[in-house]
C-alpha positions in Angstrom: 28.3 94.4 90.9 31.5 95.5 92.9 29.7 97.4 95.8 26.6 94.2 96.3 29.7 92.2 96.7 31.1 94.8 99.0 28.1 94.8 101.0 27.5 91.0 100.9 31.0 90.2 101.9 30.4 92.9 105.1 27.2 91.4 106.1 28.6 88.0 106.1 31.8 88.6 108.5 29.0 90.8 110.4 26.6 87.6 110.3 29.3 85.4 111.0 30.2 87.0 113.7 26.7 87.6 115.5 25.9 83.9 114.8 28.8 82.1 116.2 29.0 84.6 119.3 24.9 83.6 119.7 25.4 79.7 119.7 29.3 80.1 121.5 31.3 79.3 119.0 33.3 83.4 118.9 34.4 83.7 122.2 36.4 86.6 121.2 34.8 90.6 121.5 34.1 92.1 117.9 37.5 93.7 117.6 39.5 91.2 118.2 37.3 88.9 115.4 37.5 91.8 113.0 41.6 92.1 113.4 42.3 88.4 113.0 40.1 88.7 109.6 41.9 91.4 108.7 45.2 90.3 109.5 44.4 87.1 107.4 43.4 89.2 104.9 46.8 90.2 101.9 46.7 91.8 98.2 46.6 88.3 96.4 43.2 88.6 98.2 42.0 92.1 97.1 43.4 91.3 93.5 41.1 88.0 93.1 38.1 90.4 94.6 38.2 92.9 92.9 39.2 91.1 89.3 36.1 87.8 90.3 33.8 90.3 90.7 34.3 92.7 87.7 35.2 90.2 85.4 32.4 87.9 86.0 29.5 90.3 86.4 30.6 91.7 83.2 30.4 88.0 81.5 27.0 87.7 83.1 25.5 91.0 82.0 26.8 90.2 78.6 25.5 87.0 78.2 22.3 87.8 79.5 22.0 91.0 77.3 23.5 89.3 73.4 20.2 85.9 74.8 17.7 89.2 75.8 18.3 90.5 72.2 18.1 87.3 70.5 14.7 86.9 71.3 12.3 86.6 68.2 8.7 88.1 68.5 7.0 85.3 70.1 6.0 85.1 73.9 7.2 81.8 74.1 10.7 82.9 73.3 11.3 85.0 76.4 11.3 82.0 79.4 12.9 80.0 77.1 16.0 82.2 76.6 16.2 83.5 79.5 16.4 80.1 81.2 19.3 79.5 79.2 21.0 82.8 79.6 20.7 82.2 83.1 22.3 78.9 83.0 24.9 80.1 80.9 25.6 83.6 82.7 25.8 80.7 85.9 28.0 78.7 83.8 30.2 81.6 83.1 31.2 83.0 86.6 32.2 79.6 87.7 34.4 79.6 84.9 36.0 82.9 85.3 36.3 82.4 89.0 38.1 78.9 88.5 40.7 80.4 86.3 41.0 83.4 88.0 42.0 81.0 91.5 44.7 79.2 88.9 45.8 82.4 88.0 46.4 84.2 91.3 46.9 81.9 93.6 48.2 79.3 91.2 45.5 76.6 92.8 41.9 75.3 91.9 39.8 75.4 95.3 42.4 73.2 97.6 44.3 71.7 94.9 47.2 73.3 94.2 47.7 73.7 90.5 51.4 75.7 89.6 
């Protein structure tokens, strides 16, 4: 889970930047993008990556797991389960990534909380 989000954060500021530079929103050469990003960028930050993304892929591949194996013998069990594990696996990474923001950075999206 840690390296997809690796690699999905990196295409994103990669994406970002190709896109905005394309239409003329970046008027700014790579670098220069890259460095303000980075500057921007503190240990609060890697803490909340690194903890959101073990933490709730673990939840997920739990959940998903304890619904596969509660599956009885009929056919019909199988999309009905894992519907619901999928809701709930859903359910549980917004969860763990709201208290996760209270914890760290002591506010919920924009509202500060502590």
């Amino acid at each position: 889970i840690f390296c997809l989000a690796i690699i999905t954060a990196t295409s994103m500021i990669v994406t970002g930047y190709v896109i905005g530079w394309s239409v003329g929103a970046i008027h700014v050469p790579w670098t220069t993008f890259l460095n303000g990003i980075l500057r921007e960028f503190n240990s609060l930050d890697l803490l909340f990556f690194v903890s959101k993304t073990s933490i709730a892929g673990a939840f997920a591949g739990a959940i998903c797991c304890i619904d596969g194996l509660s599956v009885g013998s009929s056919v019909t069990d199988v999309p009905r389960v894992s519907s619901r594990s999928g809701i709930r696996a859903l359910t549980a990474v917004f969860v763990v990534s709201a208290v996760l923001s209270v914890l760290i950075y002591g506010r919920l999206l924009v509202f500060k909380i502590l």
